[in-house]
Every structure is written in C-alpha cells, then in structure tokens.
Phi, psi and omega in degrees: 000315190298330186300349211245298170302323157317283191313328191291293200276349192260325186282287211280328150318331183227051190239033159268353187246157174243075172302353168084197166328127157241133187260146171248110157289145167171101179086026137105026182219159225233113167250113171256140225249114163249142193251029173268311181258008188044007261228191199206123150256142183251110169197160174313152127308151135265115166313101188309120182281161198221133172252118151338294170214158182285178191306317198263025143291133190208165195226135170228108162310100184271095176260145162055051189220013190240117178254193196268025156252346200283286164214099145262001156265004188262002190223004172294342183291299194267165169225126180250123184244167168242147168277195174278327178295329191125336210274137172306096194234148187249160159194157188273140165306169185267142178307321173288347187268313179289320169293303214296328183271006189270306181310297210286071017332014168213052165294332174292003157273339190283130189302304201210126176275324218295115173098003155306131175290129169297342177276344166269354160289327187281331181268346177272353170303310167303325187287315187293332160305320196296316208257000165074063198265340197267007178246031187269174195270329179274295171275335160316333196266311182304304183303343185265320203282336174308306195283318164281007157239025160265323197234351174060204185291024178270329181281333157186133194271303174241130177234129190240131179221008168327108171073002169252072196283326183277001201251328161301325164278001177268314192220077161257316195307319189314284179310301167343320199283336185279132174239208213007032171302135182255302154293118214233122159226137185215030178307112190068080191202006173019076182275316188098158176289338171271014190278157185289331189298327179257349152299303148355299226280297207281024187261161152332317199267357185240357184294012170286313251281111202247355198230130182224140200222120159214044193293153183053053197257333181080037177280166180219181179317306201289334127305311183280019150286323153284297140002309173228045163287307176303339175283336199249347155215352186268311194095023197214177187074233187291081150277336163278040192280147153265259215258133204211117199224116198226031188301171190030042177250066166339319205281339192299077161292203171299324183310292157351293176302341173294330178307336179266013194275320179293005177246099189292351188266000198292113206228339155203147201227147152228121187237028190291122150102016179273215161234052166281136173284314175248109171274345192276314192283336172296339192257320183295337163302278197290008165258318204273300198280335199215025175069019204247124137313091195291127166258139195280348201236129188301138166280129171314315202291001173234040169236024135104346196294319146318317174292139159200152161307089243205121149133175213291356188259025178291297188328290196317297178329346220237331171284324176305320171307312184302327183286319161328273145035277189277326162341309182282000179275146174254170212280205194248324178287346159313279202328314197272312155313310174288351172277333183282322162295318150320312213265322174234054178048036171266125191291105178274115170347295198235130204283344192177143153316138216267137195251135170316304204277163154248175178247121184264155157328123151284128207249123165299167193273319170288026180236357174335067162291026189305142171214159181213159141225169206329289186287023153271083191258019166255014138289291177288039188277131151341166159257075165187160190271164178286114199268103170282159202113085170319285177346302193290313212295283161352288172321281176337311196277335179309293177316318216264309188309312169322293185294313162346293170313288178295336148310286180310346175270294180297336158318302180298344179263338188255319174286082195235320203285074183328167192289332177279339183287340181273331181279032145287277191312349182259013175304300183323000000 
C-alpha cells in the first residue's frame, strides 16, 4: 500500500511532464508501471533509441581555416615532460600562467598599467617579450609606451645604443617612449645637430638623465646650443646631468664650450678630439666657473665600460638589433644579379653590406681633455684597478705621479705645434 501510494502520488505530480516509461524491479523481474491505469505490467521493455544530438543539428565541413595559433592554443594549456622511463606525461598550467599569456598576446590593448602591482607587471612584460610583441611595428609602440609610463625607469634605467645607429633610426618613436633614464649612451652614431633624437635629450621626460655620453656624433656649436638652451634659460632639461662626454666632435670649438658652463651640477667632461682654439683659456674657463680640473691621466668614467643596457626592456632592445640585422642580410636576387654582372665584366654598386659598427677615432694622449673635480672622488680615478694594501697603494701613487712627470716632459718636448697646425696635419 505504502508502495502503491508513493508511485500514485509520483504519477500524478508529474504527470504534466512526459517522462516515459517508468520500469520497477520486483522479486528480481523488470515491471513497467502504466500510468493511464496506474497498474504494473510484467512485459519486456523496449530500448528506448538514445540520440546523440537533436534534430536541428547540423555539421558544416571546415578545411584549411585552422592556422598554427588556433592550434598552439589548443595545446598552450599543458606542459609536456618525459619521465626516466621514455613515457610522455602532461600536466595543466596553473590559472595565472594561462591569463598571464592571454593578457600578454592581446598587450597593445591594455588602457592602463598605472597602479598595477610592478611584479606582475614585470612578469607579463617578460611574456610579451617572449612572445616579441614589442618589436611589431605598430602595436609594439603602444604596448610599450603602456609600461613606461606606469613604471619608468624599472623598464628601463641604462640604455647603451654605442654604434647602433641603424637601430635607432628604425625604433626611434620606441626609444622616445623611455622615460626616466639615468644612463644615456649614443656614442659613434654619427646623428648630428638636427637629429630628432637629440632634440629629444632637452624634453622632460629624459631630465633624470645624469651620464649622457655623445662621442663621435658630428656635433657642433649649434648643437650644443640647442641642447642646453632649455638649462640656460628655463632652468629645465639635463640640469642633472653629471658625466658629460662630446669627445671627437672636430667641429665643437670655444663657443660650443660657454655652452657648458650652465650645467652647474657637471662633475666629469671630456672634450678630447674637438676644435678648440684656445686649449689654455678653456681649461682655465672651466675651472674658474663651474670647478673642472684638467686631468693628466684618462678618467674611468669615460671608458664606456660601466654603460650597459640595465632594466626588463634589455631583451627588446636586442631584438631590434637582431631585426636590423636580419633585414640587412642579402637577399638571393642580389646575389644572382651580381654574379650576372660579374659575368659580363660589369662592375656591381654595391660591393658588401653596409655594417652596423663604425670605426671610432682614435684621440691621442696629447690630446687628452679630460676634466673632473677635485672633491669627487669616484670620478677621477685612473684606468687601472684598485690595489688592496697601504704598501701597494703608496707604490701606485709613486708611480702614477712618476708617469705624470714624463707625460708633462715629453709633452713639453714633443708639443711645438699649435692646435691649428695639428688639425692641418690631421687633414691629411
């Protein structure tokens, strides 16, 4: 009875719905229960056919519409390792590694970084690096400009571009985009006084900028007049500059040098390889006014060897080169032409690919303009390493003082010429 009333109260509750056939075990035999008469029948069931998907289903045949990102994301999920055995084992990434590679393939999207914690900013940085997202032409520029200006110089501190000329002229908006730099180096890049780059130097956004290096640049007065026009009259742009390096600029004369009288914080100079006329009144300028010593002996801070590229964008940089690079290899239809020009005694233009290094000046020891000053003392130190030992130390200065001597004596023996006679002689 309780079975009967249950089953009773289970039909008439549902009996808006069509739920099919209800089967009964009972007493080790299979009953289907009809629910027009509520009754039990003992008969066979019949297998109900069970489908798979409904009617208004359809299959549409896709070829050739699956590229190789659909799938490396259908397998980007997993990480696949081998045991000691041989055997192929898998295991799923973590929920942060699958957003951190989702976000960093869609970086040129993100509105804003700013108030982003920096350590998961540093690591989607690395992803997007990984995946070379900062060297595209377009969206690399965006993706970039998102990260310096939330984070500055953690994205990059020191930028060394020594001899990277072509590269500059390739990602110059990109380099434009870094801000807070402390380390500047754009040395043997032959840029010149109009380049946007050096226009650049005197904006806001580089007045961290404390080591600025611009040897062998093809500068002149009129650069450096512009350059520190905003220090000279704004009071803005390098005034933190420290180290200041315009070595081999032929063209830098005296004039050039008043200019430099305004970065009053200027703590080592090199000016070796300019066209100064009056070497006497120059050294004596710069002493009298802003404290800079002429040193007899090359100063460490201008022997490049401290500069390096330093913060999460060192990779990118290094991808622009290789992308330079490769650009700069030639191609096959060169190759094949010039050989064909070879062939019927014809000269071909162009003989070998144009190479990334320049060959810098070498600047003679009598030509030493080094300056520092006096109560600064991790400027002026030599080029030679630090000798632990009072005894050594003591020896060293003995020495150093020595050679000092025989530099100024042979000077005095060799050094007959005025300065115009050597940039005669270095016509030749």
């Amino acid at each position: 009875q309780r079975w009967s009333r249950g089953m009773s109260y289970c039909l008439h509750s549902e009996s808006h719905l069509d739920t099919g056939p209800i089967y009964v075990r009972e007493n080790g035999k299979l009953h289907v229960v009809n629910q027009g008469a509520g009754g039990v029948q003992n008969v066979t069931p019949k297998a109900r056919p069970f489908s798979l998907f409904s009617r208004s289903f359809s299959v549409e045949l896709c070829m050739n519409r699956e590229d190789d990102r659909a799938r490396r994301q259908r397998t980007d999920h997993f990480i696949f390792t081998y045991t000691k055995e041989g055997n192929l084992r898998y295991s799923a990434k973590s929920l942060f590694s699958l957003v951190l590679g989702y976000i960093s393939d869609n970086v040129d999207h993100i509105d804003s970084l700013i108030g982003f914690p920096e350590q998961i900013a540093e690591k989607l940085f690395s992803a997007a690096e990984a995946r070379q997202k900062f060297t595209e032409p377009v969206t690399g520029l965006r993706a970039l400009q998102k990260f310096t200006e939330a984070y500055g110089s953690l994205v990059l501190c020191s930028l060394c571009l020594r001899n990277r000329y072509l590269v500059i002229s390739e990602k110059l908006e990109e380099i434009k985009s870094f801000r807070e730099l402390t380390c500047l180096d754009l040395s043997c890049c032959k840029l010149g006084d109009e380049h946007e780059l050096l226009e650049h130097l005197t904006k806001e956004a580089l007045s961290s900028v404390k080591r600025l290096l611009l040897k062998d640049n093809s500068l002149s007065d009129a650069g450096l007049r512009r350059m520190t026009a905003p220090v000279r009259v704004l009071k803005k742009g390098l005034e933190n500059l420290l180290v200041l390096d315009l070595s081999c600029n032929p063209k830098i004369t005296d004039v050039g040098i008043g200019y430099l009288l305004s970065f009053k914080k200027l703590n080592c100079l090199d000016i070796s390889g300019t066209g100064l006329k009056d070497v006497d009144a120059v050294i004596k300028r710069l002493q009298t006014q802003i404290g800079l010593v002429h040193s007899k002996v090359p100063l460490k801070e201008f022997d490049h060897s401290n500069c390096k590229t330093e913060g999460w964008a060192e990779q990118t940089v290094l991808q622009w080169e290789q992308a330079v690079m490769e650009a700069m290899k030639p191609q096959d239809n060169l190759r094949s032409r010039a050989a064909t020009l070879h062939f019927y005694g014809k000269t071909h233009r162009i003989k070998e690919v144009v190479k990334c290094t320049l060959v810098e000046p070498e600047t003679k020891a009598s030509e030493n303009l080094q300056f520092y000053k006096e109560n600064i003392q991790n400027c002026h130190l030599p080029l030679k390493k630090e000798v632990a030992g009072s005894h050594e130390l003591k020896n060293n200065k003995k020495r150093a003082l020595a050679e000092q001597e025989r530099e100024r004596t042979s000077k005095q023996k060799h050094l007959c010429l005025t300065v115009e006679d050597w940039d005669l002689l270095n016509t030749y």
